[in-house]
C-alpha positions as CSV (number, residue, x, y, z in Angstrom):
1,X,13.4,-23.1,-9.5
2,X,12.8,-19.4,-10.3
3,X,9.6,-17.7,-10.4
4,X,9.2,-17.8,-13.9
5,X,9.5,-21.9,-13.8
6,X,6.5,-21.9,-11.5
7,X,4.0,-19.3,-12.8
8,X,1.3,-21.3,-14.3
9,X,0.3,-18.8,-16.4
10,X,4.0,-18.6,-18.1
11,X,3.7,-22.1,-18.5
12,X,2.9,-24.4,-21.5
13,X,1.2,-27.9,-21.2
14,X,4.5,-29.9,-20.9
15,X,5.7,-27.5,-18.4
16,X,2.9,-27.8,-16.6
17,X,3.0,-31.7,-16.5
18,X,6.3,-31.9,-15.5
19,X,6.6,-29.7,-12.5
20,X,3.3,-31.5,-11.2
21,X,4.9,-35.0,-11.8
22,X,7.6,-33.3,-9.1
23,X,5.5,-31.6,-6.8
24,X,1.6,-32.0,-7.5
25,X,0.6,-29.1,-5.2
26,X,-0.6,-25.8,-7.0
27,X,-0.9,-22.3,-4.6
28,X,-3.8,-20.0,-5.3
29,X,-2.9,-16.8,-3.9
30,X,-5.7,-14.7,-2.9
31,X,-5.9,-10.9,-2.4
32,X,-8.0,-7.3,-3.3
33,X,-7.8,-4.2,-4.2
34,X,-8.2,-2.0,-1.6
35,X,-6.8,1.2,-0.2
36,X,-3.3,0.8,2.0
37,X,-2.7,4.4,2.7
38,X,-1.1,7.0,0.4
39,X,2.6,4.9,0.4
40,X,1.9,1.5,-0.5
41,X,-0.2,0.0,-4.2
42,X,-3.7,-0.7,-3.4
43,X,-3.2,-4.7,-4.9
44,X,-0.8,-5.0,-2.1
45,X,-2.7,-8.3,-0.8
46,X,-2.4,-10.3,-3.8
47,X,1.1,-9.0,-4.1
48,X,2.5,-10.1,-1.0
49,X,0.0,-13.4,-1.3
50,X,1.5,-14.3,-4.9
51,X,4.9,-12.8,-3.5
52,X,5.2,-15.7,-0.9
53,X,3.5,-18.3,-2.8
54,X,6.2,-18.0,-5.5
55,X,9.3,-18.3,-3.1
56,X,7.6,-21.4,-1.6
57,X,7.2,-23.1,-4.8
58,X,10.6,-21.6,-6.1
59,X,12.0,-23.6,-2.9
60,X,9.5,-26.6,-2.6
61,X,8.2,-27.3,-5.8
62,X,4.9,-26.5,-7.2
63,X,3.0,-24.1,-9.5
64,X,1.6,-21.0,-8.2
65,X,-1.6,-19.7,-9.7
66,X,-2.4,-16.2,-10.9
67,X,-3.7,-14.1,-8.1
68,X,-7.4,-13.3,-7.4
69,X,-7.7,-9.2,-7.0
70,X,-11.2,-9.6,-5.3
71,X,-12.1,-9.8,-1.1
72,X,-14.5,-9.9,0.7
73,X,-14.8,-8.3,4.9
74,X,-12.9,-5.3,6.5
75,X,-13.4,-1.9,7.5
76,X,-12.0,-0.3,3.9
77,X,-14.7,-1.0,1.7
78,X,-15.5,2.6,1.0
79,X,-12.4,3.8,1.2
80,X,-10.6,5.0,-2.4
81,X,-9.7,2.4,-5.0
82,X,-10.9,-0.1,-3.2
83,X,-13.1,-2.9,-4.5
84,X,-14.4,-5.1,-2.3
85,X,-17.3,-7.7,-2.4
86,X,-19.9,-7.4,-0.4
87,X,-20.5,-11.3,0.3
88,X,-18.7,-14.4,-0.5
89,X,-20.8,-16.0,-2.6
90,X,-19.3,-14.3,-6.2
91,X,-15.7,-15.3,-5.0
92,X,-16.1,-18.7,-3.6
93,X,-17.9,-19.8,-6.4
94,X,-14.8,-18.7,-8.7
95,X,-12.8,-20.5,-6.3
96,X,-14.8,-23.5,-6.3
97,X,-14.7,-23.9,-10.1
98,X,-11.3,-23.4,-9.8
99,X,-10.3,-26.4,-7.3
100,X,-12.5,-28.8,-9.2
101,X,-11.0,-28.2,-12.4
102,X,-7.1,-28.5,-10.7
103,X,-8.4,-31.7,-9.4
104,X,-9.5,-32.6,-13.0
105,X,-6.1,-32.1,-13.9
106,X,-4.3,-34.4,-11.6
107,X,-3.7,-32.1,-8.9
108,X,-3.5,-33.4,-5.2
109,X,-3.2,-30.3,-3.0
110,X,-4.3,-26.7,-3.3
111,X,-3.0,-24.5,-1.0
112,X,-5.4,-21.2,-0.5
113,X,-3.6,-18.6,0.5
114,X,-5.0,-15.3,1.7
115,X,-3.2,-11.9,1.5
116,X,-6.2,-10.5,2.6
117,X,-6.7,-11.2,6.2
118,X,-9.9,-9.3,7.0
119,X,-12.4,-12.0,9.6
120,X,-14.9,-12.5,6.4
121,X,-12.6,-13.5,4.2
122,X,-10.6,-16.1,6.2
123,X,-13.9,-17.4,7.0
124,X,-14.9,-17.9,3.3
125,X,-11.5,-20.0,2.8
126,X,-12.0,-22.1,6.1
127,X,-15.3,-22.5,4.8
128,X,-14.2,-23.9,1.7
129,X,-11.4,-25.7,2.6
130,X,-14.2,-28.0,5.4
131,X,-16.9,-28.3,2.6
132,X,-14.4,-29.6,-0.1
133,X,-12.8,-32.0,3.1
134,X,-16.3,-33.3,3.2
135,X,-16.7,-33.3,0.0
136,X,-14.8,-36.9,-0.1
137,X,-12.4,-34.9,-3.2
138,X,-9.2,-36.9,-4.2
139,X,-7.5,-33.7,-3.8
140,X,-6.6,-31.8,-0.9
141,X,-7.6,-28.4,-0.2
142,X,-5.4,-26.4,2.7
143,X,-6.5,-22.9,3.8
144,X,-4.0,-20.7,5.6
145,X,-3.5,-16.5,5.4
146,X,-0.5,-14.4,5.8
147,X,-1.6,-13.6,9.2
148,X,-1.8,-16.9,10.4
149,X,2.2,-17.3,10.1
150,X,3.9,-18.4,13.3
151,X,7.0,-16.5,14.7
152,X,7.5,-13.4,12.7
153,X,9.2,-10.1,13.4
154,X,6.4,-8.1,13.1
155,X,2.6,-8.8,14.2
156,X,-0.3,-8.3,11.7
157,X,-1.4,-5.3,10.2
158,X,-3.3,-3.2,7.4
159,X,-0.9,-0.9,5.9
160,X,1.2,-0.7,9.5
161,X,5.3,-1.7,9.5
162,X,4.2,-5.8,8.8
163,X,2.1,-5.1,5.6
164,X,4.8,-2.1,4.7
165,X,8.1,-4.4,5.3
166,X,6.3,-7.2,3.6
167,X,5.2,-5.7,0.7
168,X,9.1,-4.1,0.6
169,X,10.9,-7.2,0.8
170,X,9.2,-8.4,-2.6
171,X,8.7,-5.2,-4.5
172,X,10.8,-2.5,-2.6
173,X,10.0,0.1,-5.1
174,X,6.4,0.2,-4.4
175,X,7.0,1.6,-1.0
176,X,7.0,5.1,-0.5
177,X,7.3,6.4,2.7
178,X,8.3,9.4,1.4
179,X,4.5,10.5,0.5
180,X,3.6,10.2,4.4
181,X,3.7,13.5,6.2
182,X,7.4,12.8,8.4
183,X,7.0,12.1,11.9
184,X,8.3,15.7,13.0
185,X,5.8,17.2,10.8
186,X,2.4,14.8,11.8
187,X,3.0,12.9,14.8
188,X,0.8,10.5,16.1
189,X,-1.3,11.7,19.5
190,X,-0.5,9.7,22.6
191,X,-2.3,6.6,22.6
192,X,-2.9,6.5,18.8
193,X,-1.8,3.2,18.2
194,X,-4.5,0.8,16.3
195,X,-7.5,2.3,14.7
196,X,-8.4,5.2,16.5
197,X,-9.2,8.1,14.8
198,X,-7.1,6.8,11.7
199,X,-10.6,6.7,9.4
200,X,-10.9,10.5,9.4
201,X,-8.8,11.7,5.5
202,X,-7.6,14.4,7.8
203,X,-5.0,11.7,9.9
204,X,-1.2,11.2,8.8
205,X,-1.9,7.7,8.2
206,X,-5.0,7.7,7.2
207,X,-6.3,3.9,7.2
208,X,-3.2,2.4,8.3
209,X,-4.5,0.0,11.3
210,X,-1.5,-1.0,13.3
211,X,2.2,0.6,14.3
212,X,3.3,2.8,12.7
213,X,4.9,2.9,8.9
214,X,7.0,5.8,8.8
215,X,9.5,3.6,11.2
216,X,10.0,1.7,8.1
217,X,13.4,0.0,7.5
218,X,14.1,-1.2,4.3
219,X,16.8,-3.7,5.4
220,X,14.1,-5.4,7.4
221,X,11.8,-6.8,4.2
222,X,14.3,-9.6,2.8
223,X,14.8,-11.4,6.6
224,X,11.0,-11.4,7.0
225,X,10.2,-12.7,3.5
226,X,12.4,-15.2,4.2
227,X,10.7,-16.0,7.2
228,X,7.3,-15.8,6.3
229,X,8.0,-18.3,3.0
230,X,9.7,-20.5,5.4
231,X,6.4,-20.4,7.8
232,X,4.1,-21.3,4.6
233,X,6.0,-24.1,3.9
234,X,5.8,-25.9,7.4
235,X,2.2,-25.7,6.9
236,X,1.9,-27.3,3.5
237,X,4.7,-29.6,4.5
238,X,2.6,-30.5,7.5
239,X,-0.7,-30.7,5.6
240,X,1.2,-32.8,2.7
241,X,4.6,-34.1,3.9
242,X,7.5,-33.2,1.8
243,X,10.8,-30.9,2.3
């Protein structure tokens, strides 16, 4: 199945009907804009979200629903182009409408999934994901981030060598190392490995919270796409059987 035979919003009613009588799970990939330092697209969390969701349906089954460009929680919120919410309530009750009307339409899991792994948003998906469970619903709800993937290369990040690689295994042309200061030029000071000092505008990686990106190999963004689809679908298998 290619992308384009699971993008719901590609899709017409038939279409629709069809891949559901197959495999009636539909992915909601969740995201934001927000700032990911000066070489990667500030809607990289709904890119790599949507990214993944796509290659699991593409290799499960499924439809994948547009992405959501608003998050809530994280240390960015003032940062440029970035637009976060400042509670849940506005998104969850998007998300909300959302489920009940996929559940309306014959839908029997809904697979959340977070690109945007800040602490207040995965708690506004957990959140949602127990009140629908005891809700009693004829559909399932599953909640799970990109973060929350077992056994990859690289650890979590913001804007670091996971979210860089990541986001350059799907779209490699939207990662610019090249508009970094190089490491000769602006290295990092000894022990500058997370988050210190890195909210000051006047730091080479300003924002970036994790190791380094200007290590950055290209080569290393198809293997841990891969990866990282395979990981989502042992949870949904696991919450839903199948594969």
């Amino acid at each position: 199945m290619s992308d384009g035979e699971s993008r719901l919003e590609l899709l017409r009613p038939h279409e629709i009907r069809a891949r559901l009588e197959q495999r009636p799970i539909v992915y909601l990939p969740l995201g934001t804009i927000e700032w990911h330092c000066e070489h990667l697209p500030v809607g990289l969390d709904a890119l790599t979200a949507h990214g993944l969701c796509l290659g699991a349906a593409a290799r499960d089954g499924g439809l994948v629903y547009p992405p959501l460009y608003y998050g809530t929680g994280g240390g960015h919120s003032l940062y440029p182009w970035t637009v976060m919410m400042e509670t849940e309530n506005e998104i969850a009750a998007e998300i909300l409408k959302t489920l009940g009307r996929l559940q309306d339409f014959g839908v029997e899991l809904a697979v959340l999934f977070s690109g945007h792994f800040a602490d207040g948003q995965l708690a506004m998906i957990d959140d949602i994901s127990a009140s629908w469970r005891q809700g009693g619903h004829a559909m399932k709800v599953f909640a799970t981030a990109v973060n929350r993937i077992e056994g990859l290369a690289f650890g979590p990040d913001h804007a670091g060598i996971f979210e860089t690689t990541l986001l350059g295994g799907l779209w490699p042309d939207r990662v610019r190392i090249d508009r970094l200061p190089s490491v000769d030029a602006a290295p990092l000071a000894p022990g500058d490995v997370w988050e210190k000092g890195r909210h000051d505008p006047r730091h080479p990686i300003w924002g970036v919270v994790g190791p380094d990106p200007r290590t950055y190999d290209p080569s290393q963004g198809p293997p841990l796409v891969a990866a990282a689809v395979e990981g989502l679908l042992r949870k949904v298998r696991a919450e839903f059987g199948g594969g």
